[in-house]
N, C-alpha and C positions, 0 to 999 in steps of 0.2 A: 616478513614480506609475503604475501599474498598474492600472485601471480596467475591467473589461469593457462589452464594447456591448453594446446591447439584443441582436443577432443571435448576439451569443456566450453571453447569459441566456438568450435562448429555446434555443440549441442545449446546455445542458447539461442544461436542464427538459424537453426532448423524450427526448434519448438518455441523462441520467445519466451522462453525462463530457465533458470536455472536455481539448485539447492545446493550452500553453501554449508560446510560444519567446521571450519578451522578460524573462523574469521575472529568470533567471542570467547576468552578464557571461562571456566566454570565459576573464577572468582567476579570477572564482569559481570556475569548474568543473576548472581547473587546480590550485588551490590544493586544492578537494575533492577531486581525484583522488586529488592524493599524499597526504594524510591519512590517506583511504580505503584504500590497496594500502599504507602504514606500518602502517595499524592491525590489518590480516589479517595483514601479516607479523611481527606479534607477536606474537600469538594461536596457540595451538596452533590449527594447520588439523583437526587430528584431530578435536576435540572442535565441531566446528560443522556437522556432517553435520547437513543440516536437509529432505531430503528425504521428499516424505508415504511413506507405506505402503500395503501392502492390494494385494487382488488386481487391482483397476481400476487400481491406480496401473503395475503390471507390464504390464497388457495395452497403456495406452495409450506404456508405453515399450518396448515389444515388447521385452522381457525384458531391456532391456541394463542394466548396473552402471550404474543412472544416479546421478547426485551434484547438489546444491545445497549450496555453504558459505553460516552464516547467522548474524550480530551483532543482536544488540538494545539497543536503550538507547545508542545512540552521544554523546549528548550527557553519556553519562556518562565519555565517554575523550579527549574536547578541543572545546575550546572552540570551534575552526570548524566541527563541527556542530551546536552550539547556536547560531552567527550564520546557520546557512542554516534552523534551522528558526524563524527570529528573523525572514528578510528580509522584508523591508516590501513589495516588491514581491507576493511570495507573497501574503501575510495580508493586503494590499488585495485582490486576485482572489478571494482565498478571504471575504470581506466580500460580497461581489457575488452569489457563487455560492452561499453558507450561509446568506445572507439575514440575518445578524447582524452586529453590530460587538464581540460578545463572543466569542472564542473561545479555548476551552482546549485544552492537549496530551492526547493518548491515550498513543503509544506511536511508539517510530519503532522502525528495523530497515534490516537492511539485506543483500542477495539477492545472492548470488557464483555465474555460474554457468558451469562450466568448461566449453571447448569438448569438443567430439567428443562427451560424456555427461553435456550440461548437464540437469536433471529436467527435464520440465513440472512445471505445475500446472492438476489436475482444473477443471471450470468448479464454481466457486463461490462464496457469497456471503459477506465479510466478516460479517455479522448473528448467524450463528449461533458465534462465536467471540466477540462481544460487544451482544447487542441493546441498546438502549437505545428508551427511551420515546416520542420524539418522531423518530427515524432519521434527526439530524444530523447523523454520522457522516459524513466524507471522507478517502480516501485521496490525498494527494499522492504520486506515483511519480517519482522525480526520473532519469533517464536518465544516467548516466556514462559508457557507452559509444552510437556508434550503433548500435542496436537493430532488426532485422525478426523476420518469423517462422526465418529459418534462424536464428540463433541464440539463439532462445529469447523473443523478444519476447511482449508481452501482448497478451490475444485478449479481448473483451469481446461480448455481446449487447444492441446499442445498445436504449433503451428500456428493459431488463427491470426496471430500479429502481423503472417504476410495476406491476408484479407483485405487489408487494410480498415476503414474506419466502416461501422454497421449500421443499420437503419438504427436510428433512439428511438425506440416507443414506451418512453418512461413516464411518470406523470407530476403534473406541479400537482400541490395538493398545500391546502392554508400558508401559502408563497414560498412554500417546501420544494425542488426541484430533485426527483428522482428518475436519473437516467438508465436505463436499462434496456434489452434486446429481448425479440420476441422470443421469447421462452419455447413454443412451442417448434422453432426452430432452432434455440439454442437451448433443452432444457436440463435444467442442473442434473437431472440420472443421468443423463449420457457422459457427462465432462469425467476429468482425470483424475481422482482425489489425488491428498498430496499431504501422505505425513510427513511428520518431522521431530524432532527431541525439542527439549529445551533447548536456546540456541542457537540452533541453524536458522537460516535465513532463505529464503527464496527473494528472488531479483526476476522481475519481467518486465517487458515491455507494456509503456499504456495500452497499446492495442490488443493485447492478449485479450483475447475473452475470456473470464475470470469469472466467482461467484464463492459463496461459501457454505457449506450445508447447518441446519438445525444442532443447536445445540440440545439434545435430549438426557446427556450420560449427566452421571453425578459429579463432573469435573470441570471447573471453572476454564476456558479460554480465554487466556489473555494475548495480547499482539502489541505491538511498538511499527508504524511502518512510519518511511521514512520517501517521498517523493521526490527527484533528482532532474537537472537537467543540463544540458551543453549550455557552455556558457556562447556560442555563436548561433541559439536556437531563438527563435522567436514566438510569442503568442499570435495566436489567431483573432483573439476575442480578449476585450481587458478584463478577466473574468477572475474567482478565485485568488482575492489578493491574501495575502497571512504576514503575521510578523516575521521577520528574517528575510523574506523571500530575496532572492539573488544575492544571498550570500555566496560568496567564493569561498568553498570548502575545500576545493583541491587547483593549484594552477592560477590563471588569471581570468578575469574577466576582459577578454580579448576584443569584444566586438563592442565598441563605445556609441556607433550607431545603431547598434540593434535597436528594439523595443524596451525588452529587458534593461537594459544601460539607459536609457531614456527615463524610463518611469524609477531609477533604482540608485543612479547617477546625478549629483548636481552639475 
């Protein structure tokens, strides 16, 4: 059992994240690895260029051929990643921190990012890619490799989730949507790097203002995250639909009139 303390409630209600390292066994994270690097290696790598666009995105990679490969829906290609976004450990923490006992799937995915010209990503907020009603919304980031800023690690602005939602000045680009925040007020040197082991996991809020730096070092970054939300929360916009979505992963689906129950519900 997986439990947070009062001082790990108040520090994820101050800065809208926290880093977890008890959640995954070393033999879990083994077993997900090779999964993981199976499932890319059957995937055309061509077709997963998942890198944003635009001319901000150029400037903060100083113009180099940067690359992200990028999976969605993994729980739709084997079964051990439906047992890691299943684990009990997880979805007790994520109880604690979402203030519910009900809670549904969003979306998962999953971030490859090659050394020497791994992408960043702009600082921005999950929200405008999916708002929802009441801003239940949590990212799980699940860590497969050890992680800093040289190879691409996440950079967050502890707090900004009581901000609330940010101007978007992101860009569509060949019916591409890339939402992101004005860098020059929210730019990636200022934010909080955020290592971590194999492993550990970070949980934030969609409002966090978020980003991730250049993968430059000789060390592959790999990621698994994992989107979550109240099963009494509602979308704003019918937006970002995925297989699974409004599964009930912990509790019930309580709220039969929501939106979510409507579109998910016969």
């Amino acid at each position: 059992m997986v439990r947070l303390t009062k001082e790990q409630k108040d520090f994820y209600a101050k800065n809208g994240f926290i880093k977890l390292s008890n959640i995954y066994s070393n033999e879990d994270m083994d077993r997900l690895s090779k999964e993981y690097d199976d499932l890319f290696t059957r995937k055309n790598i061509d077709d997963m260029e998942a890198a944003w666009k635009g001319n901000d995105m150029k400037k903060q990679a100083n113009f180099i051929n940067y690359s992200v490969k990028s999976l969605h829906n993994l729980q739709m290609h084997s079964s051990i990643f439906t047992e890691f976004i299943t684990n009990q450990n997880m979805l007790e923490a994520l109880e604690d921190i979402m203030g519910t006992p009900n809670i549904l799937l969003h979306h998962t995915k999953a971030h490859l990012k090659p050394p020497e010209n791994g992408a960043p990503y702009l600082m921005h907020q999950d929200y405008h890619y999916f708002p929802f009603k009441n801003d239940s919304m949590v990212a799980v980031f699940i860590h497969l490799d050890d992680t800093t800023p040289e190879n691409g690690g996440l950079a967050v602005y502890p707090g900004s989730h009581l901000l609330g939602p940010q101007e978007d000045v992101g860009v569509i680009e060949k019916g591409e949507s890339y939402h992101y925040l004005d860098q020059k007020k929210f730019p990636l040197e200022k934010a909080t790097p955020i290592s971590a082991k194999k492993g550990e996991i970070v949980v934030f809020s969609y409002l966090l203002i978020h980003g991730s730096y250049l993968n430059l070092s000789e060390r592959t970054r790999r990621m698994l995250l994992v989107q979550l939300m109240s099963a009494d929360d509602e979308p704003l916009k019918d937006v970002h639909k995925s297989p699974c979505q409004g599964l009930v992963l912990r509790g019930k689906n309580v709220t039969r009139e929501g939106a979510m129950a409507k579109r998910f519900v016969a």
